[in-house]
N, C-alpha and C positions, 0 to 999 in steps of 0.2 A: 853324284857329282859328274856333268857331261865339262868337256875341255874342248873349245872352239878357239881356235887360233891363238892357241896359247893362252886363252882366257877362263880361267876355270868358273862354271854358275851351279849355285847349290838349288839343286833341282824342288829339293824338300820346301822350303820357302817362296815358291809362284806357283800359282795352281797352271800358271799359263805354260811354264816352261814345264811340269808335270806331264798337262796334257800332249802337247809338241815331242816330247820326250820318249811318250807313250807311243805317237802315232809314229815317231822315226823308226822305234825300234820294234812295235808290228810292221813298218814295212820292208824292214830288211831279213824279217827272220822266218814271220807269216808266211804261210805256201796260199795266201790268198789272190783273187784277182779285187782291179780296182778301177780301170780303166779301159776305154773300149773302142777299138777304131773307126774313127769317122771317115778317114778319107784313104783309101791307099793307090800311090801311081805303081801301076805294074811296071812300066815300060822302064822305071826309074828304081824300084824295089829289089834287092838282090837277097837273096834268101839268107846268106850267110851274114851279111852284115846287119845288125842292132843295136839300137840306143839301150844302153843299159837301166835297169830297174834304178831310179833316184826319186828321192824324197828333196822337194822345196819350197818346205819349211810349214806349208800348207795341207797339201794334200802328197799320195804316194803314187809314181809311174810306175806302171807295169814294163816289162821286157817290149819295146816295140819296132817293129821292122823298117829299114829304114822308107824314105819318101813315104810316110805313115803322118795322119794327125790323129791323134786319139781325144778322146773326152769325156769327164766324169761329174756327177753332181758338184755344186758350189760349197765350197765347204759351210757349213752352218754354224760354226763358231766363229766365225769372222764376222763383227758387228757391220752391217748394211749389204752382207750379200746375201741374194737369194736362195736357198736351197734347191728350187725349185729348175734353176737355172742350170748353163753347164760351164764350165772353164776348158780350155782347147792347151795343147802341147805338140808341137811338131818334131817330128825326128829327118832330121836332116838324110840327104843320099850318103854321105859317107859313115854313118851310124853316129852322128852325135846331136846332141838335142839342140834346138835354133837358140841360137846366142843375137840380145839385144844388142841393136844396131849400137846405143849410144854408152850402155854400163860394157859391153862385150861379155856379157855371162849368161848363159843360159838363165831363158825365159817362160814363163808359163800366160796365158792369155785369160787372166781373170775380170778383164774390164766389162765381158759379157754377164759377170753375176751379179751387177748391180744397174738394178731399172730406174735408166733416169729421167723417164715419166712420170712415175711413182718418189722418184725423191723429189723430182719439183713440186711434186702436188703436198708431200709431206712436209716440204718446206714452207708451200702456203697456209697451211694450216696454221704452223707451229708460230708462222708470223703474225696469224689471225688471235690467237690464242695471248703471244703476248702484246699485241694491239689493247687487245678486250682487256686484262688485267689490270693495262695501264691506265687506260680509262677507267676501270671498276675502282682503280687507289685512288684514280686524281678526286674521284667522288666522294669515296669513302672519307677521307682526309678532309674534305671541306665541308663534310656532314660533321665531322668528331669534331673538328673548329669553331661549328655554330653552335653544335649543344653545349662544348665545354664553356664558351666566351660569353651567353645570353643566361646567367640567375633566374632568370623569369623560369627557363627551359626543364632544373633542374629538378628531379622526381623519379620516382621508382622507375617507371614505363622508360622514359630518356635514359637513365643510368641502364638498363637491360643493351638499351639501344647500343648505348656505346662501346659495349663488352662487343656486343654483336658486330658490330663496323670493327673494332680493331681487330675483332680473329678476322671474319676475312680478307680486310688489308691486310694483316701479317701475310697470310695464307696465298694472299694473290703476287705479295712483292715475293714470297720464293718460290710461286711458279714463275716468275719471271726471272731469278733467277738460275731456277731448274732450267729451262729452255736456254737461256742463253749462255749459259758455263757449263753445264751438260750436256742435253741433248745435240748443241752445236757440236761438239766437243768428242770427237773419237776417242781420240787418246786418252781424254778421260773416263769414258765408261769402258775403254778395254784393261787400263791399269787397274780400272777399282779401287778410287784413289781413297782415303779413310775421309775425306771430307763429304766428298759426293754422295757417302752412305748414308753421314750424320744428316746432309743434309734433305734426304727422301725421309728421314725419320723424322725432324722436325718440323716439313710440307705437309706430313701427312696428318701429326700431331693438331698446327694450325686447322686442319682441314675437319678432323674430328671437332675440335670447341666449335666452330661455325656451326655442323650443323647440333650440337648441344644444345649452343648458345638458343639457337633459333624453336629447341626447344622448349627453354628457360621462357623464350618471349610466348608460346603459345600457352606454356603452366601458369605465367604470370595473368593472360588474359582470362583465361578460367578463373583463375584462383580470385581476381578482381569480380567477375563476374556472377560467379557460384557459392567461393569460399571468399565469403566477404571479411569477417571475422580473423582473417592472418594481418597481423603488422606485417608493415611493409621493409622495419628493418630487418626483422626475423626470417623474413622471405629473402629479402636478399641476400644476408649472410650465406641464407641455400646455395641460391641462386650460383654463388659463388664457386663454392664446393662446386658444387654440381659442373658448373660450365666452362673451370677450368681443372679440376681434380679429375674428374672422372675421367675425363679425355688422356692426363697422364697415366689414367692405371692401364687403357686400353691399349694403347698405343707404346708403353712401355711393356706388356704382357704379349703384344705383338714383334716389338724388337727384338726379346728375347727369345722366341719361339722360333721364327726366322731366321735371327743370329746361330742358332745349334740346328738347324737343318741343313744338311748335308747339302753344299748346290745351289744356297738360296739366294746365296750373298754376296753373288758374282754380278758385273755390270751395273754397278751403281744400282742394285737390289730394282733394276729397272723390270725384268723378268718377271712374269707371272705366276704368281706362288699362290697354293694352298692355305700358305700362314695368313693369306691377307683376309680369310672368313672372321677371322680374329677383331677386323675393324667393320668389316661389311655387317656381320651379322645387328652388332650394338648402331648401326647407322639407321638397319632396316629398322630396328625397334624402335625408335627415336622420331623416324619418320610417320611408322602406324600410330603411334602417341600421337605423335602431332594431328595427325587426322582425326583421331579422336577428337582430340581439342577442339577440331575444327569443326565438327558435327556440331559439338553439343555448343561449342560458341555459336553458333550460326544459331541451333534454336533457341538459344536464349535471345538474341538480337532480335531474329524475327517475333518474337514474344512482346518485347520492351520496343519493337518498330511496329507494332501493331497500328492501323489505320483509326484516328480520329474519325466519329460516326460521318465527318461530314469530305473525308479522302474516299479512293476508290483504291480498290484490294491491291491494285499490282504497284504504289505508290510502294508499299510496304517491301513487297518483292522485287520492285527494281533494287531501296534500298539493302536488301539481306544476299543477295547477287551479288551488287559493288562491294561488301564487304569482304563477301566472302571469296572475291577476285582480289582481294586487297590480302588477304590471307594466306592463301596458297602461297607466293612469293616468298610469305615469312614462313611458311613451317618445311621451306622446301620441297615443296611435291611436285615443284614444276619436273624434277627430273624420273620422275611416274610417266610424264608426256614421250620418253624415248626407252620405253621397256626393253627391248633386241636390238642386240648389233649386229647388223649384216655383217653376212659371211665375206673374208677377202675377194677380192676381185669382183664380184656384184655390181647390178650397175648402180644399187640404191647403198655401197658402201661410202662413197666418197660425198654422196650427200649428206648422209648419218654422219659422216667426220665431219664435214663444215657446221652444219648446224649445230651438233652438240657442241665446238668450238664456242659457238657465236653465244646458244644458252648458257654452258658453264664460266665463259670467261667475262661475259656483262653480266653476272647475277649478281657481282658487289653494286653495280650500277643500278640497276631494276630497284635493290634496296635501298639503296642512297634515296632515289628519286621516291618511292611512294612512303617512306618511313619520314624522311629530312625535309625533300624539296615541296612535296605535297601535303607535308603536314601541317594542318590548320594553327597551332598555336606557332611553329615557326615563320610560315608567311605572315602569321600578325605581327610577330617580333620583329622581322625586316622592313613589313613595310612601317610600323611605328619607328624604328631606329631610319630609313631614307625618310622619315616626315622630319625627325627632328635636325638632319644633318638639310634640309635644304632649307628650315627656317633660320637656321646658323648662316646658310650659305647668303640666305634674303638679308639677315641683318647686317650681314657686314658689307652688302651691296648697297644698303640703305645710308648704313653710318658712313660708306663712299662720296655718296652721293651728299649730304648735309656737310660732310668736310669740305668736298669743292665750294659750296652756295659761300658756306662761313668765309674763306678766303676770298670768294669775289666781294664778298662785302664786305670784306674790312680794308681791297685793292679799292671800292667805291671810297669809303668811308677817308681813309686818305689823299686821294685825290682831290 
């Protein structure tokens, strides 16, 4: 129990006031050093007189002389400061530490741990990121509209399709808003508020069925293609399972792993954890499957696109190429295209940030367009649905136009 201006706070119940708690009372009791002087006026320095050792609230001052500036690393539990950095403290000529001009209470100079080249640039990103989202749902949502409203559309392949567009619309509308209730949001990844947690477990869940689903859609083209012999209800019932079950055991087998690690569950679970091999591993699987799929799909295509005696060979290979560029999208392997993340500060890190922005946040869109907007029975279904809406639109210009005649001629007929 610490007691601050008469306000008593139960220490046991915030990991935050724990650690604060910890750090006051190594630096009042600790015979360690912490800080180290940067600047000292002789001419203005008197041996006898010192700012006393105080802790605020941050980090711990050592004993320092006066017309002294000292300085120590950026504390790295402070979400957006740099560690790497340093925070300054001045000790006044009559031994007391420099008090803010406008609070009048001693001051510590932390504004140097936070690089704000690097936060604009992360703010571009992060605006890049939910740009591409927004556009990857506005897609996905007008692809799930065409398959559900067109009967002609409906069928095993379309039904896959659809599971496939709503995990990652789900998936995309809460990174959009992870980014913009989160990530914007200090106070909220430094409380660790219980929502923010649920909600990295639910993002992440969505994010698992997508790339499931996407494997659903490469087992379904096999299975069309090789294992002819499965109904297609029986397959889908899998499909089912598969594309939305499985995804709960992982990602619920990952919460829990996570949730009882010591450390894990701090910052909106935004931290980098070991527990998260728990989703990665079942993605890598998912994805070498998929590639499987895509082999042996491919040789089977190139088999059944084989050249008529009177085509020439690469007719066949242009087609088995386009497919097979039509594929990769679907089983996800575009993200094989950025294997390493450069290392911070690099001159090839901030490229690697934008571009993977641009790849992970239009990939709802990439599939909207080659799965919805470029598929051949849907362009048939649109443009047969605009033929029959502007023969509607000719008739009643038609029946316009014989209305007026009838009326002159019955103003003739009178006359």
């Amino acid at each position: 129990m610490v007691r601050h201006q008469n306000v008593s706070l139960d220490v046991s119940k915030d990991p935050k006031l724990q650690l604060l708690d910890a750090l006051m009372r190594e630096c009042y009791t600790a015979n360690t050093s912490h800080s180290q002087i940067h600047e000292l006026d002789p001419a203005k320095s008197q041996d006898s007189v010192w700012c006393p050792r105080t802790f605020d609230g941050f980090s711990c001052w050592d004993e320092t002389p006066a017309a002294a500036t000292v300085f120590q690393p950026c504390p790295e539990f402070v979400i957006g400061f740099d560690s790497r950095r340093f925070a300054y403290k001045r000790c006044m000529e009559n031994g007391t530490w420099f008090l803010h001009p406008e609070g009048n209470k001693p001051w510590t100079n932390y504004t140097t741990c936070v690089d704000i080249e690097d936060l604009s640039f992360r703010s571009i990103v992060n605006s890049i990121y939910v740009s591409g989202y927004s556009v990857s749902v506005a897609a996905l949502l007008l692809s799930i509209a065409i398959f559900l409203y067109f009967r002609s559309l409906q069928c095993t392949r379309i039904r896959i399709h659809v599971h496939l567009f709503s995990a990652f619309a789900l998936n995309n509308i809460l990174w959009i808003v992870w980014y913009k209730s989160v990530v914007d949001r200090v106070s909220v990844v430094q409380n660790n508020e219980v929502w923010c947690q649920v909600l990295h477990v639910l993002t992440n869940y969505f994010m698992v069925t997508s790339y499931i689903w996407m494997f659903c859609e490469g087992l379904h083209l096999h299975i069309a293609l090789v294992v002819v012999f499965v109904k297609d209800e029986v397959a889908m019932r899998w499909f089912l399972v598969i594309g939305w079950g499985l995804p709960l055991i992982i990602v619920g087998l990952y919460t829990i792993v996570r949730y009882l690690t010591p450390g894990a569950t701090v910052r909106c679970w935004m931290e980098q954890s070991d527990t998260f091999w728990i989703i990665i591993i079942p993605v890598l699987v998912s994805l070498f499957a998929s590639f499987v799929f895509l082999v042996n799909v491919v040789r089977v295509l190139v088999t059944k696109l084989h050249p008529a005696p009177n085509q020439h060979t690469t007719v066949a290979m242009k087609k088995a190429v386009r497919a097979t560029l039509i594929l990769i999208p679907l089983f996800g392997l575009h993200f094989v295209l950025i294997p390493l993340v450069p290392q911070p500060n690099t001159p090839g890190e901030r490229v690697y940030q934008v571009v993977s922005a641009l790849l992970t946040s239009l990939q709802g869109l990439c599939v909207a367009v080659l799965f919805c907007f470029t598929n051949h029975d849907v362009i048939l279904v649109l443009k047969a649905t605009a033929a029959r809406l502007l023969k509607t639109n000719d008739g009643i210009a038609m029946t316009g136009v014989t209305a007026g005649e009838s009326l002159m001629n019955t103003r003739e007929n009178v006359v």
